[in-house]
N, C-alpha and C positions, 0 to 999 in steps of 0.2 A: 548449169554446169558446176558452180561453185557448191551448190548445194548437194547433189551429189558425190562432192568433193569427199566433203564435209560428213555426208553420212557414211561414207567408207570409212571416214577417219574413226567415227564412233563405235564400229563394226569391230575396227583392228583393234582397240585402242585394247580391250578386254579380251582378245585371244594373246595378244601378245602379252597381259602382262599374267597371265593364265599358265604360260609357257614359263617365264621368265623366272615366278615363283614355284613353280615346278623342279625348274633347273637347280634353284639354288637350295632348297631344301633336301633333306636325306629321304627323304619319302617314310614310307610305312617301315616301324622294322617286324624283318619275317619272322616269324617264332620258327623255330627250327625243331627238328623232332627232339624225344626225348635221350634218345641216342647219343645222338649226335653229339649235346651237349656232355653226357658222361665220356665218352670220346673223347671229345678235348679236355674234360678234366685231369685225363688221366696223364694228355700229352704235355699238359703244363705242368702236373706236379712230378714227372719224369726231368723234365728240363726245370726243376726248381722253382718255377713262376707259381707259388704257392696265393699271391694276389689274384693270380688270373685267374688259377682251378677253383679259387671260392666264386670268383664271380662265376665261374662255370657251373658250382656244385648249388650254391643260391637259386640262379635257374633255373634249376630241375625242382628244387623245394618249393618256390614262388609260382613256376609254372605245371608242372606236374605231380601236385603234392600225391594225387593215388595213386601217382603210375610206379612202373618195376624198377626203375632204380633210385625211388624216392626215398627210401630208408637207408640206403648205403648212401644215398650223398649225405645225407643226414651226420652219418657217422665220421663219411672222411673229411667233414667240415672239421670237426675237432681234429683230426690230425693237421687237415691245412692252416684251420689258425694258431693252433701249437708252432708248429715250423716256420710261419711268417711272424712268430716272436711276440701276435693278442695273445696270450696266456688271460688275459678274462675274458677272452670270446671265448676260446677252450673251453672253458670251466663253465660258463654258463651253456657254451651246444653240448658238453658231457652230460649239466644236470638235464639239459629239453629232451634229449635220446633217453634220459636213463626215465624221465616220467612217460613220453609217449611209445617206450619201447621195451617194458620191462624182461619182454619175453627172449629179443632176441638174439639171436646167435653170437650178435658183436656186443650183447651187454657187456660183459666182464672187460672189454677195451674200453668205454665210456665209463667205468668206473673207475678205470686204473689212469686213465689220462686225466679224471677229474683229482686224482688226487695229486696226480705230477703235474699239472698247470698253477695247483696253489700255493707252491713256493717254489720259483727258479732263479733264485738270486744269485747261486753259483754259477748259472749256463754263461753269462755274460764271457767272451773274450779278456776284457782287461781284469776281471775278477780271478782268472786261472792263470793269467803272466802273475798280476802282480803278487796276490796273494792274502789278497784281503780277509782279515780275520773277521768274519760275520756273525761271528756269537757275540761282539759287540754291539751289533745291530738289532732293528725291533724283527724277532724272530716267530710272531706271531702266524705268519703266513706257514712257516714250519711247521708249529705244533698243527695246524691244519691239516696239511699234509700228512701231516705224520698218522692223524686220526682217521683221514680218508682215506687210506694206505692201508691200514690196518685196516679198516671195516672190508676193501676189498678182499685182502686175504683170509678175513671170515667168510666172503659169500663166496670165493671164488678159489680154496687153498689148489688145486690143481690147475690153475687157468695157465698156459702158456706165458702170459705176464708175471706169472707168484717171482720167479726169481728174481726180474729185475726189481721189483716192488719190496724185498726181502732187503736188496742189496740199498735201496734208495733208505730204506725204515732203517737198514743198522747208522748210514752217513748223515741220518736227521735225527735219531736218537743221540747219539755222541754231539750233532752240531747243540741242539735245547740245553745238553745237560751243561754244555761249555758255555752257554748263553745264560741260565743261573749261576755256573762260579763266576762270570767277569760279576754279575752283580756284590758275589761274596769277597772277590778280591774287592771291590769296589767299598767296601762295609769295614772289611779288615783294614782297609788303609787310612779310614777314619775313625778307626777305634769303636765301630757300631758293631761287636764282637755281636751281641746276642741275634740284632740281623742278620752277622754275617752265618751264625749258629743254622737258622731258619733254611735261609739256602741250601746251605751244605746238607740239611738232613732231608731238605726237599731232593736232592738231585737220589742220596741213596735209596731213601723210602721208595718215591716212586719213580726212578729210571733206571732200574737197577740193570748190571752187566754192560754198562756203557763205557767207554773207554777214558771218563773223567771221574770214575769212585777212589782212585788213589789219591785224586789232585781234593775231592769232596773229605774225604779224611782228613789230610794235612792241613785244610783248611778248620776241620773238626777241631784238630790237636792244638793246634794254634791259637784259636779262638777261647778254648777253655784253660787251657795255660794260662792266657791274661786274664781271662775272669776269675783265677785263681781256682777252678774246679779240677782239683787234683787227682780226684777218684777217674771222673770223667775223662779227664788227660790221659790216665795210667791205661784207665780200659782202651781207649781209640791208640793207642801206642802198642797194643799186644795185637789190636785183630789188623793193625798192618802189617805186625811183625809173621803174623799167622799167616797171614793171606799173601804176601808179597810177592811170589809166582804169578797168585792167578791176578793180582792186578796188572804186575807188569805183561802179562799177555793181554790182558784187555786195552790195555792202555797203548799194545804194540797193535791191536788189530789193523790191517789194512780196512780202507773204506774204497771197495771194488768198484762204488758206483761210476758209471761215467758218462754223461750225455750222448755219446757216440754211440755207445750201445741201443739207443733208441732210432739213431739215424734210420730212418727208408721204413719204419716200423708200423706202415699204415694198416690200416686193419682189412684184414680178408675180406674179399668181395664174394657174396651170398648169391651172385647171378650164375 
């Protein structure tokens, strides 16, 4: 009797704990169709959860890399991690769209988001209360921008994008040029005039029509005043005197650009 006990007990002992681990586990997870998953991507980045619709849009690329809506998650990866504030996941899912997809229809949006992910120092909240002067800052990510902004409007001058991309190139052309005067102001105040010289004739040479070529003069006239270049003085003192309209319109231009303008801007879907 006992032994028969005993080999019931050996019988259960493995269905039960068969059961038990069963229970407490998640089991398999289901792959869900390809649908489905673009479906809900759509419904999170409607409701803002721009974390969720990546993991949504991932899924479709990890699990359906040939299927039909594998190239548009592709794409609206880069808007999602734009809006959830990776700006280097942006810029790197711009540059992976712009090599495995040169052909298609949302190029010119992966070209234009690759160049607005390379500098957003200004989107920040407390940067737009307080006011932070950022031309004192390392502005390197700008002149990036600035280049990949412009290489778009070469490939793309009629894309639906050219405006805002116009509007973001005139508020990074004016931010570089401000970001060589703090260096020239920075030269002028320690009497390193002929550095301060270099600057100033960098910003007019090559950024011209920017809304700091009055401020790049004064700095001109000033600098050669103490170096005693008098010729040099006389001349930069008549072509402000000549030009003093059109600086002060440059120098008055509004800079239109505004992150807002890009809200909800995700790129058209090709299904």
């Amino acid at each position: 009797m006992k032994y028969k006990k005993n080999f019931k007990l050996l019988i259960l002992i493995p269905i039960v704990s068969l059961f038990i681990f069963s229970c407490s586990s998640d089991g398999p997870e289901i792959e869900q169709p390809e649908k489905i998953y673009y479906d809900q991507a759509q419904r999170r980045m409607a409701a803002k959860n721009f974390f969720g619709a990546i993991e949504s849009l991932e899924a479709i690329e990890t699990r359906y890399p040939f299927g039909k809506y594998a190239e548009q998650a592709q794409v609206e990866l880069i808007y999602a991690h734009f809006m959830s504030s990776d700006n280097d996941a942006a810029h790197a899912a711009s540059e992976k769209f712009i090599r495995l997809h040169p052909r298609h229809p949302n190029i010119d949006y992966a070209y234009f988001m690759k160049g607005l992910s390379s500098f957003t120092a200004d989107k920040g909240f407390m940067v737009r209360i307080i006011g932070t002067d950022l031309s004192t800052r390392d502005i390197s990510g700008a002149k990036d921008s600035f280049s990949e902004l412009t290489e778009f409007l070469t490939r793309f001058p009629d894309s639906q994008y050219a405006s805002y991309a116009n509007q973001r190139i005139v508020y990074l052309r004016n931010l570089i040029a401000s970001g060589e005067l703090a260096a020239a102001d920075y030269y002028v105040k320690r009497k390193a005039y002929v550095a301060a010289v270099r600057r100033a004739n960098y910003v007019i040479e090559n950024i011209p029509n920017s809304s700091e070529t009055l401020r790049a003069l004064k700095i001109l006239s000033l600098s050669y005043q103490a170096l005693g270049y008098s010729e040099l003085y006389e001349d930069t003192q008549n072509i402000i005197a000549l030009n003093a309209s059109k600086f002060e319109n440059n120098s008055s231009q509004n800079n239109t650009w505004s992150w807002k303008s890009i809200i909800g801007m995700s790129p058209s879907s090709g299904s």
